[in-house]
N, C-alpha and C positions, 0 to 999 in steps of 0.2 A: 735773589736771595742765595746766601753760602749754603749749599747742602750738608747738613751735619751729617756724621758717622754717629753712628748708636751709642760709640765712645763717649764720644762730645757732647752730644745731648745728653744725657745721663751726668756728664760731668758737671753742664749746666744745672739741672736739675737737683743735681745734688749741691750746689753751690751754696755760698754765704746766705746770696741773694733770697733763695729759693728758700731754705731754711728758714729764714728770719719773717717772710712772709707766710710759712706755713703755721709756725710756733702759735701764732695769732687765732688760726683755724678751730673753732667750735666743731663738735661732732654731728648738731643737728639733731641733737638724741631729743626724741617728742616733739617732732617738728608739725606741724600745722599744715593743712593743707591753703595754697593761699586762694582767694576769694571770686578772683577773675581766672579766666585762661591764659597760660603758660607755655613754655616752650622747652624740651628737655633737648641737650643736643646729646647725642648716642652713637658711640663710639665703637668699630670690631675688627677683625681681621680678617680672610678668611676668602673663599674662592665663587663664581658666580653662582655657584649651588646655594652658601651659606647668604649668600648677598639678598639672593630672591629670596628665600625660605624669611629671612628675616624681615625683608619689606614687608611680607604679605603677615609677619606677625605685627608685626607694626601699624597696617592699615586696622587691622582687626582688634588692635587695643585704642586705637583714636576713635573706631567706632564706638567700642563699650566706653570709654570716656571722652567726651567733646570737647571739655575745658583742659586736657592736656595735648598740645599739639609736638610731634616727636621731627627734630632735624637729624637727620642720618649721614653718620659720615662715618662707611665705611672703607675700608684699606687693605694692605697686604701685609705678612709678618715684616717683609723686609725694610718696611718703611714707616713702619708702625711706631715702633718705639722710640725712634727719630724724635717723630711727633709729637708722640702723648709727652716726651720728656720737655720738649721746646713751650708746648702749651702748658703744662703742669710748672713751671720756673715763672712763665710771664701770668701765672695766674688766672689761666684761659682755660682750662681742664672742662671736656665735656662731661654732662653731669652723669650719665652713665658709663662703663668702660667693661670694654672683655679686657679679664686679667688674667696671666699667665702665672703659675703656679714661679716660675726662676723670679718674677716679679713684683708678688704680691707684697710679702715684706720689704721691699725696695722702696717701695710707694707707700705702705700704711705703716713703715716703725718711720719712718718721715712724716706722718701724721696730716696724707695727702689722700685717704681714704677715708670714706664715712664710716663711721661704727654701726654697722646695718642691725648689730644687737637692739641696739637703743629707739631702733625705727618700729613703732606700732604697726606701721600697714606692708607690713613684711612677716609673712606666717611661716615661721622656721618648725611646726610642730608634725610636717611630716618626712623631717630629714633623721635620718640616725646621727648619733654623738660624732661621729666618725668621720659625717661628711661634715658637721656644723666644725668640727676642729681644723678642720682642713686648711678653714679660710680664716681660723685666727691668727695673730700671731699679737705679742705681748699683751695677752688679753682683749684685745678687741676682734673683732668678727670683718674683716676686711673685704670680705668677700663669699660669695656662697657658691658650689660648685653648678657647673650645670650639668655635670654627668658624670662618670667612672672612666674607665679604661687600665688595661694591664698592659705591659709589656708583654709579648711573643714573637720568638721565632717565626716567621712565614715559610714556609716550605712551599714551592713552586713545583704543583704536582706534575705539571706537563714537562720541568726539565727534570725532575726526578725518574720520568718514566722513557725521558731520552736517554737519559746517562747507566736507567735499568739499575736504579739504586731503590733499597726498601726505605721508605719513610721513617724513620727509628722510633721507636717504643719514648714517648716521652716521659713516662709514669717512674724511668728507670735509668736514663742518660746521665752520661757524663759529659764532661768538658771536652775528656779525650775524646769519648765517643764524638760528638760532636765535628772535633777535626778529622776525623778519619774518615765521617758521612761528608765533609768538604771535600775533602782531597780525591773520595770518589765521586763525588759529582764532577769536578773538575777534568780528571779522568775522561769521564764520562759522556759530559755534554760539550765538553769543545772550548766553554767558557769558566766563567770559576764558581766553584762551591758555594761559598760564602761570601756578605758585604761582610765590614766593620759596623761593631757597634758604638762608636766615637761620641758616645753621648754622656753627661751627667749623671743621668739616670739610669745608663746600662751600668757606670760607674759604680754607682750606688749600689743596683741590684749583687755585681761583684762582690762587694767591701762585706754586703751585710751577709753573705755565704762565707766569709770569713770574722764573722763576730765584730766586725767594724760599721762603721755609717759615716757619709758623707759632713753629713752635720749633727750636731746635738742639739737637744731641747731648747739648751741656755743659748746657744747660737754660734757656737762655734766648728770651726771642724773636728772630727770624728774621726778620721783614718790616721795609717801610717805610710810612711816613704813606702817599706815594705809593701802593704796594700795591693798601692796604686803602682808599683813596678811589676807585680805579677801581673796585672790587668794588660799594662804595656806591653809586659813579655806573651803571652799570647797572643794580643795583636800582631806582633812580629812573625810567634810561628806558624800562625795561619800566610801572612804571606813566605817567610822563607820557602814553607811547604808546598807552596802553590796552590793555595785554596782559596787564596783571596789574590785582590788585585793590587798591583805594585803600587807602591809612596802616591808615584802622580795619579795613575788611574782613581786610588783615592780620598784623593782629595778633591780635586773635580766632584766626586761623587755628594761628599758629604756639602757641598754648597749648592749641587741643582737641587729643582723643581723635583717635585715626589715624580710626577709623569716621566720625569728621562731620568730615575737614577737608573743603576743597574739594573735593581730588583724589578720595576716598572717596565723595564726593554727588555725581561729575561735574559739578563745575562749574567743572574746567579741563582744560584738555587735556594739559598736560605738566606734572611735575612732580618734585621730586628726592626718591629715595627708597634706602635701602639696599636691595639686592637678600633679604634676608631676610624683607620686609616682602609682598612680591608675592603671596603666599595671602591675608592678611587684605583687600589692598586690590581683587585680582580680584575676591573674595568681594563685598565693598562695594559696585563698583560696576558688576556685573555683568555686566562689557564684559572683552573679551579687553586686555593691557598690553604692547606690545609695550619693552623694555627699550634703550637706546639709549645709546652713550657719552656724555659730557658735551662738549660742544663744545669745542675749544681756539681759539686767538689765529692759525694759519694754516692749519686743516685738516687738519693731520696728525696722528691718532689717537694718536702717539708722542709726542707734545707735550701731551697733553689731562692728564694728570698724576694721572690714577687710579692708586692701591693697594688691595692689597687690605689690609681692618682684620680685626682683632680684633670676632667680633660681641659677645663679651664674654669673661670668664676664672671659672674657679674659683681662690677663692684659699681662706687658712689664717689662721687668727687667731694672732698669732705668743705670744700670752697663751692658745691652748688647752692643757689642762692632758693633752691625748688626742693629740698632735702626730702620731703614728705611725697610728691609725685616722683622720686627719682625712686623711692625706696615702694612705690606702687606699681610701678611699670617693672621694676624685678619680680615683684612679688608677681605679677601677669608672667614674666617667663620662664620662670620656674615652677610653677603651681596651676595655673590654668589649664586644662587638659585641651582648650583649643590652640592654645600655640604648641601645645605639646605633637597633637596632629598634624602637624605643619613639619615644623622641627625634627620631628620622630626622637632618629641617631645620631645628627649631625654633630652635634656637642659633647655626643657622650649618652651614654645610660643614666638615668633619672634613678637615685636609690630612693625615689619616691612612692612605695607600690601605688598610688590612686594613678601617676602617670604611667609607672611600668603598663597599668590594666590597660589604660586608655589605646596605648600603641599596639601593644600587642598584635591584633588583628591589621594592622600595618607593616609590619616586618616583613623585608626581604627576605631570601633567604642569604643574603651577605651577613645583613643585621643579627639571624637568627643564628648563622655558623660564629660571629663574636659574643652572644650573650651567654650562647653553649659553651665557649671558653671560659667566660668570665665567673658562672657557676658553675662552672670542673674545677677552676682553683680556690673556690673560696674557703674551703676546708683547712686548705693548705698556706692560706695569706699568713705573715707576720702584722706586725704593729706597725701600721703608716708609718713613713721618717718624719723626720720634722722640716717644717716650713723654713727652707734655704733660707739663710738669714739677710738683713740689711748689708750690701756690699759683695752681695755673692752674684750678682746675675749676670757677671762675666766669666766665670767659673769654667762653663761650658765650652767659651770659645777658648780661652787657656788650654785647657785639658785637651782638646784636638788638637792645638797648635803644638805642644806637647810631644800629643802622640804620636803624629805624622813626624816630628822630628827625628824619634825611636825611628820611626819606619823608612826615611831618607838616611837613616844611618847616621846622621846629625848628633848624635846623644845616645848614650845608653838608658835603659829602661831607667836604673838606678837613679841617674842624676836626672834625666827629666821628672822622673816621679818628682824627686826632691824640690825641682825647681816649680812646679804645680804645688806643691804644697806651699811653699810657701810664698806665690802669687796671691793662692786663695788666703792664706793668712793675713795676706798685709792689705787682700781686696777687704777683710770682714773689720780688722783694725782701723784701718784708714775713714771707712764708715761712720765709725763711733767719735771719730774727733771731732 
């Protein structure tokens, strides 16, 4: 078999073919439970921690139900969406899926996701409005989260205390601050300050400390050239400055495994990470991670334009032939306090308080140093962004290819900005035809 690229597959998926057989798709809304025993196939991504955690949820919901029997096919990101795009065009879509927020609308404004609204044995009545919106998008409910997570700086307290650098005040940072705590790490510890934050989302967090967003409501983008050329331009001066690492070092960086980036091998002091991430990379690189806001444009923590996300969703194959057990076995992974035990953190913080209660007395102290972040900024959050639109989930890798261009000296900030915007324009146009 030809191995697709993520490209291709999606390109499939997105096709004539794919389309014209989705159009046909019922939502399943009040579906029935059927009469005999079933077979769900269940779909995730994720590493031998998340593998076992979830078998062992999985044997423990075929126990409480006999007449649903669950086939497991689990994966990795990097191969994932290959998949689900290849199976989702031939019509083959497992009936449950972890979905990814760059995804969600990708999949449900293609009308290849169940409307989990419409499902009875799905009890959405201890989520806030906040999370429930999360997983909409043109009105239907595409997904529901399974936990929270922020962006934060990682501060890497063991190379902070080799390079004999103070941790900075994050209640009060700036940008510049920022680079100049790089540059004396760098200094300092032999290797460099800072990663790059080469992501959509650090993008985002940028754009909205400038009165800008990624995307809008209605579905389109939200910034200007301008924007995203400042973003670029300080990528650049963190490396002109020597605080970060040259073009090649990273780019290398931003395609490994979390275990060997920089930040993982201590070989930088600060770095940008979703706060769900902070067990594997403590783990990594054996130093305690002190969690930090992200700097804004005047110091003020209320300005710095952190939300919290979605760290992922369960969603429904809107072609499951089981619509009624598919939207039962969510309702078990999200609401059940015994897979919650199992699961804890793995996915994310539960803004469910009956699960928050349940774990509680489970919590690391990794867990407990990310939830103490997560309630230090909640005062301080803005308004969720809105759900990347249909045709955006290449966005991200534009935007690094981009930016590494700026940083190989390939392009100026200016005209790479420009040419990302209007990649993403003709990604979200292209879409709608």
């Amino acid at each position: 078999m030809t191995t697709l690229t993520r490209r291709s597959a999606l390109a499939l998926f997105t096709g004539t073919a794919a389309l014209g057989a989705l159009s046909a798709c019922g939502t399943g809304g009040g579906s029935k439970a059927a009469d005999g025993p079933v077979t769900l196939r269940v779909s995730w991504w994720g590493n031998d921690v998340r593998n076992n955690q979830t078998q062992q949820v999985i044997d423990a919901f075929q126990q409480a139900h006999p007449n649903i029997k669950i086939q497991a096919e689990p994966g990795v990101w990097s191969g994932y969406w290959d998949k689900l795009a290849t199976q989702t065009a031939a019509n083959d879509a497992p009936d449950v899926i972890q979905m990814d927020l760059a995804y969600i609308a990708e999949y449900g404004g293609r009308g290849a996701l169940l409307d989990l609204s419409k499902q009875s044995q799905l009890d959405l009545s201890a989520f806030d409005q906040n999370t429930i919106k999360a997983g909409q998008y043109n009105g239907k409910l595409n997904g529901i989260s399974t936990g929270q997570n922020a962006l934060a700086v990682y501060a890497n307290v063991n190379v902070f205390k080799k390079a004999g650098v103070a941790i900075p005040d994050d209640t009060k940072w700036t940008w510049d601050d920022y680079l100049k705590t790089a540059q004396a790490l760098a200094a300092g510890a032999g290797n460099y300050g800072s990663s790059y934050g080469l992501t959509d989302q650090s993008l985002n967090i940028w754009l909205r400390q400038r009165g800008e967003q990624l995307y809008t409501q209605d579905g389109q983008t939200g910034f200007t050239v301008d924007g995203v050329a400042s973003y670029m331009d300080f990528q650049k001066k963190l490396m002109d400055s020597n605080a970060a690492p040259p073009a090649s070092v990273a780019q290398e960086d931003i395609g490994a495994p979390v275990e060997q980036t920089l930040a993982a091998t201590n070989k930088t002091g600060m770095s940008f990470w979703w706060t769900n991430q902070l067990a594997p990379l403590t783990k990594a690189t054996g130093s305690d991670i002190k969690l930090l806001r992200l700097p804004s444009r005047d110091g003020n923590p209320k300005d710095d334009g952190l939300y919290y996300k979605p760290s992922m969703y369960w969603s429904a194959s809107s072609r499951s032939k089981h619509a009624a057990e598919a939207a039962t076995f969510i309702d078990y992974l999200v609401n059940s306090t015994d897979a919650a035990k199992i699961i804890t953190t793995e996915r994310g913080f539960s803004t469910s308080q009956k699960i928050q209660d349940a774990i509680k007395p489970q919590l690391t102290p990794t867990d407990k140093t990310a939830l103490d972040y997560l309630t230090a900024i909640k005062p301080e959050l803005g308004e969720p962004p809105a759900v990347p639109p249909t045709g955006s989930s290449k966005a991200a890798d534009a935007l690094g290819r981009h930016t590494t261009d700026v940083l190989f000296g390939r392009a100026s900030a200016q005209d790479a900005a420009a040419a990302f915007k209007s990649e993403a324009d003709s990604m979200i146009k292209s879409a709608k035809k």
